[in-house]
N, C-alpha and C positions, 0 to 999 in steps of 0.2 A: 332205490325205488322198486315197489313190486310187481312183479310181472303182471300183465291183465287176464282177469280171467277165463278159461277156457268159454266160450259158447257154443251153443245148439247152433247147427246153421238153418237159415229159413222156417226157423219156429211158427209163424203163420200171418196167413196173410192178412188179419185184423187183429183187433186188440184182445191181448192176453187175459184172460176174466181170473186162472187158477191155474197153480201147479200141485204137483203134489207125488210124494216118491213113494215106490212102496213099501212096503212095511216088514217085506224079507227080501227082495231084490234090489239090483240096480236098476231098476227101471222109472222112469220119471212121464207121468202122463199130465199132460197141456189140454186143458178147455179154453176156446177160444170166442168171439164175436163171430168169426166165421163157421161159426155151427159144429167145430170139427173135437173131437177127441184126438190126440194123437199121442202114440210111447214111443217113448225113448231109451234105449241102452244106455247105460252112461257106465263108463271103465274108474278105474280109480285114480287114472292121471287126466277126468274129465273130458275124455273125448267120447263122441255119442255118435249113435246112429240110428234112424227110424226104424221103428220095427212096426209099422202098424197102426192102424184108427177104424175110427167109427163117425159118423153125423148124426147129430139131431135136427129138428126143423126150424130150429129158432139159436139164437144167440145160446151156448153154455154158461153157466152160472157159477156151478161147483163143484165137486170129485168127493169122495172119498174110495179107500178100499177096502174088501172085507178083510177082517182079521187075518188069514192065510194068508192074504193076497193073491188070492187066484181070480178075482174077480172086483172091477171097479165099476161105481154105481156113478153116471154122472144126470145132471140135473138141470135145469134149462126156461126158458124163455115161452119155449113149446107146452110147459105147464106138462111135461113129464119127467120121471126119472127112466133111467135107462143101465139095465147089467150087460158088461162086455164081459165073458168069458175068456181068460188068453188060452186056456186049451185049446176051446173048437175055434177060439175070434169070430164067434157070433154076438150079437148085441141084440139087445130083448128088452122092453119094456115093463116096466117094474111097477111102477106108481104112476099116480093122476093127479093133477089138484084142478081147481076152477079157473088158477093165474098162475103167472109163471112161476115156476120155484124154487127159490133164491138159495136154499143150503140143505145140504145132504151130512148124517155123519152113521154109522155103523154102532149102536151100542153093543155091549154086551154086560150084560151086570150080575152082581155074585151069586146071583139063587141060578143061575144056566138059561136066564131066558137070554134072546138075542134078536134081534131085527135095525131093520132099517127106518134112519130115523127123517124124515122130509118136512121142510117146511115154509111156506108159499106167501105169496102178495095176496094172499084169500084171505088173511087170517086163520090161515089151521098147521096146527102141529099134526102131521101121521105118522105112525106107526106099522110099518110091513112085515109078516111074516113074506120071502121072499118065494116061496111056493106057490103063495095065495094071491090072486087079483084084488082081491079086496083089502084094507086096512084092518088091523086086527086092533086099533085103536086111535083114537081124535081127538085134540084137544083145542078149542077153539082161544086164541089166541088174543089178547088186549091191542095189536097192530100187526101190522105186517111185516113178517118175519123179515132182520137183516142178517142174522148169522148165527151160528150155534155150535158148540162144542162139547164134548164128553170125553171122559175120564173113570174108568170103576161104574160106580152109582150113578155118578151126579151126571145131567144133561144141566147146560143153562144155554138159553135162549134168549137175543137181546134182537129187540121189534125198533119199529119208528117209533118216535115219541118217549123215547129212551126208556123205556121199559126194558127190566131184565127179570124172567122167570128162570127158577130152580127146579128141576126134575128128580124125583128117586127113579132108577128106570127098574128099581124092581118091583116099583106102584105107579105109571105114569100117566094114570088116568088123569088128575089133577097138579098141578103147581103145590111145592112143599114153601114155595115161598115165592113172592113179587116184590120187587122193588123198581126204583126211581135209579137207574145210573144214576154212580158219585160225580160222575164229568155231567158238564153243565151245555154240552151240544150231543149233536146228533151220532150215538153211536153205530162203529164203523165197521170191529172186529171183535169178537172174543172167543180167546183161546185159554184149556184146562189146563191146569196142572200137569205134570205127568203124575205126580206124585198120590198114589190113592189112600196114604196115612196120613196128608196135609192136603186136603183138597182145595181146590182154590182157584181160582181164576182171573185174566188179565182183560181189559175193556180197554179198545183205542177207540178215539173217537174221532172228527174231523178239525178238531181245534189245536191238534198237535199236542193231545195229552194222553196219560195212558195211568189208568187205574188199579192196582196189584191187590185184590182183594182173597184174602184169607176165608172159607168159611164157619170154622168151630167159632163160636162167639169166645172160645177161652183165648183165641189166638188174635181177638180184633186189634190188638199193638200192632200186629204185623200188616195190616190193613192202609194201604197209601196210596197217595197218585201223584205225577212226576211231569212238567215239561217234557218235550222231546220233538223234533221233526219241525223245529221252529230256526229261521234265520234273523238272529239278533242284530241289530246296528251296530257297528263295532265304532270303534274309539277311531278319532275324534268324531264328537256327536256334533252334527251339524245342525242348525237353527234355520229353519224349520226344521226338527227330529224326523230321523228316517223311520218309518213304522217297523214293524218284526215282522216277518214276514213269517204266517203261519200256515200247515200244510198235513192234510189229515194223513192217521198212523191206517193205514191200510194193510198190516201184518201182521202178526207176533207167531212166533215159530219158535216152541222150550225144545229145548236139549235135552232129554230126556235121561241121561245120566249125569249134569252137574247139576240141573234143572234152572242153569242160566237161558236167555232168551234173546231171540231178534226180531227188532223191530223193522218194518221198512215203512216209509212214505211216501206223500207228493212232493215231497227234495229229492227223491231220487240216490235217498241214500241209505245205509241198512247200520243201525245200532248194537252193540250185542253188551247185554246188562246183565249185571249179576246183581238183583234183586235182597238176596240176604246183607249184602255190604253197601245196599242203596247205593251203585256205582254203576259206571257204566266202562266197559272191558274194552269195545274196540268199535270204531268206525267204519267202515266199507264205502266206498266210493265208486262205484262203475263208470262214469263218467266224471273222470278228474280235471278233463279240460277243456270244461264247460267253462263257455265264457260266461263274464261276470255278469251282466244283464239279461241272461238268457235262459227262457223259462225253464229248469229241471221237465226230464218224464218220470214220472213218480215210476216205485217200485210198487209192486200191486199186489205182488204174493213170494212167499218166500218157501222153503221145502228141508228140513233135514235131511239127508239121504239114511237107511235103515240102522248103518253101522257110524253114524254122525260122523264118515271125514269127510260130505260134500254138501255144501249150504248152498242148495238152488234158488236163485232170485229170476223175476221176469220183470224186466223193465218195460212199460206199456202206456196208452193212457189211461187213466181210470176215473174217465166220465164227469168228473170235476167239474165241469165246464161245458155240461150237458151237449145233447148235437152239434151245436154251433163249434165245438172247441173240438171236435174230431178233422182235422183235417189230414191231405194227401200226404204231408209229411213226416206222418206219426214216428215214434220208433218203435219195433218190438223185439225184443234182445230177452232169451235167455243165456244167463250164466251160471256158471258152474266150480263155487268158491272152493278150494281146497281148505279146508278147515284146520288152524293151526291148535294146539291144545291150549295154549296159555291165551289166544282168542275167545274161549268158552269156559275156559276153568274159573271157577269162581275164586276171588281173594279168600287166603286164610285168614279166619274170626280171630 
């Protein structure tokens, strides 16, 4: 049996919204329902220690960091973004929108432009130069934004109503393209490719599916979507049939050098698929000895650490179950998976 994995202690005192590592250290920063930013050290046998935060005025939403990592932009309920410098560890306010603002990501794309990219329950996409108070571009959006992702060029952005728009960010005044999510509910998560010679992107949604779309139309074979984060009836099937018990994917987190992936959801469990072999690699469990009638806490976000040997998960609630389902007994647990290689390695073709 394997050991359990290392955890953050007193990661915060309401529900975990984001994690997310950065992008040349070991440092891992937490947005939380308690308004708080907070970083984390984390070593390479997963032991951590605080080094630091900031608050916004409202519930955090989402993270990203800028490319260096010297600076992380987080985003919020307060209908602001906000830059935490770790130099001076001052925090500054970046962006505005009219509602709150549900996803932040940092482009950067090939002609050398670069900004911040925000996007809100207003319906608008913005665009920061990070100098400037003002938006140095707006795109008015078909819903209100639930999450967004970039890689190279491409931004794509997936709204209520399951709308997914495609961005060039080296023209991103308009959408290069709109579609209809392939999944048939409400999407939940979408994360890019790393890969910017196969660009491409994954959609989870809250029906326990997860959609791996390819974008060159020459490559639409590789285009598919898969079960997953679902608890099947098992054998013997009882009369009246037990239903499947279904639970939305709230993660996908690529590995960016096998550009295998993990998933997490409301089972409270974490996937890791290698996609080219349509398989799935390994299962993760944090809580193994849950009893059998007893509701999972979803995993809510998941984190590669910069040099992929530590796969940060945050077990939390994730709102599923609107106000009424928040209650005193939540749990909020990050952990701090050691990543084995043949865990992430894709099968040989």
């Amino acid at each position: 049996m394997n050991a359990p994995d290392p955890e953050i202690p007193n990661p915060s005192t309401d529900s975990i919204s984001t994690i997310s590592f950065s992008p040349n250290a070991p440092i891992l920063a937490v947005g939380s329902w308690s308004r708080e930013v907070r970083f984390y050290e984390v070593n390479s046998t997963g032991q951590s220690q605080m080094k630091g935060g900031f608050a916004h005025e409202g519930p955090v939403l989402d993270l990203c960091w800028v490319p260096d990592g010297s600076k992380l932009i987080s985003v919020g309920a307060d209908k602001a973004a906000r830059m935490f410098d770790l130099g001076s560890g001052q925090a500054t306010q970046v962006a505005a929108h009219d509602a709150p603002i549900r996803s932040c990501r940092y482009g950067v794309a090939s002609n050398g432009s670069s900004f911040l990219i925000t996007g809100g329950w207003d319906r608008s996409l913005k665009f920061w130069d990070l100098r400037s108070p003002n938006p140095i571009g707006q795109v008015h959006l078909p819903e209100r934004c639930y999450t967004m992702d970039t890689t190279g060029d491409v931004l794509v952005v997936g709204t209520a109503e399951r709308h997914i728009q495609l961005f060039d960010l080296r023209n991103p005044a308009t959408a290069v393209k709109s579609i209809e999510s392939p999944l048939k509910w409400q999407t939940r998560v979408i994360s890019c490719f790393p890969s910017t010679t196969k660009p491409g992107y994954a959609v989870g949604s809250i029906e326990g599916r997860i959609a791996y779309n390819v974008i060159p139309a020459a490559n639409a074979s590789e285009t598919f979507s898969f079960k997953c984060h679902r608890a099947e009836a098992k054998l013997p099937r009882t009369n009246p049939p037990k239903p499947t018990l279904i639970y939305s994917v709230n993660s996908i987190s690529f590995h960016k050098t096998y550009g295998t992936f993990a998933s997490a959801g409301g089972d409270g469990l974490i996937h890791i698929w290698d996609a080219s072999a349509r398989s799935r690699l390994k299962t993760l469990n944090p809580t193994p000895n849950l009893a059998t009638n007893a509701t999972p806490t979803p995993i809510v976000s998941t984190s590669f650490s910069s040099d992929h040997s530590i796969l940060a998960w945050a077990q939390s609630y994730d709102w599923s179950r609107g106000h009424a389902g928040a209650t005193n007994d939540m749990v909020n647990r990050i952990g701090l998976h050691l990543v084995k290689d043949d865990e992430v390695k894709g099968r040989a073709k």
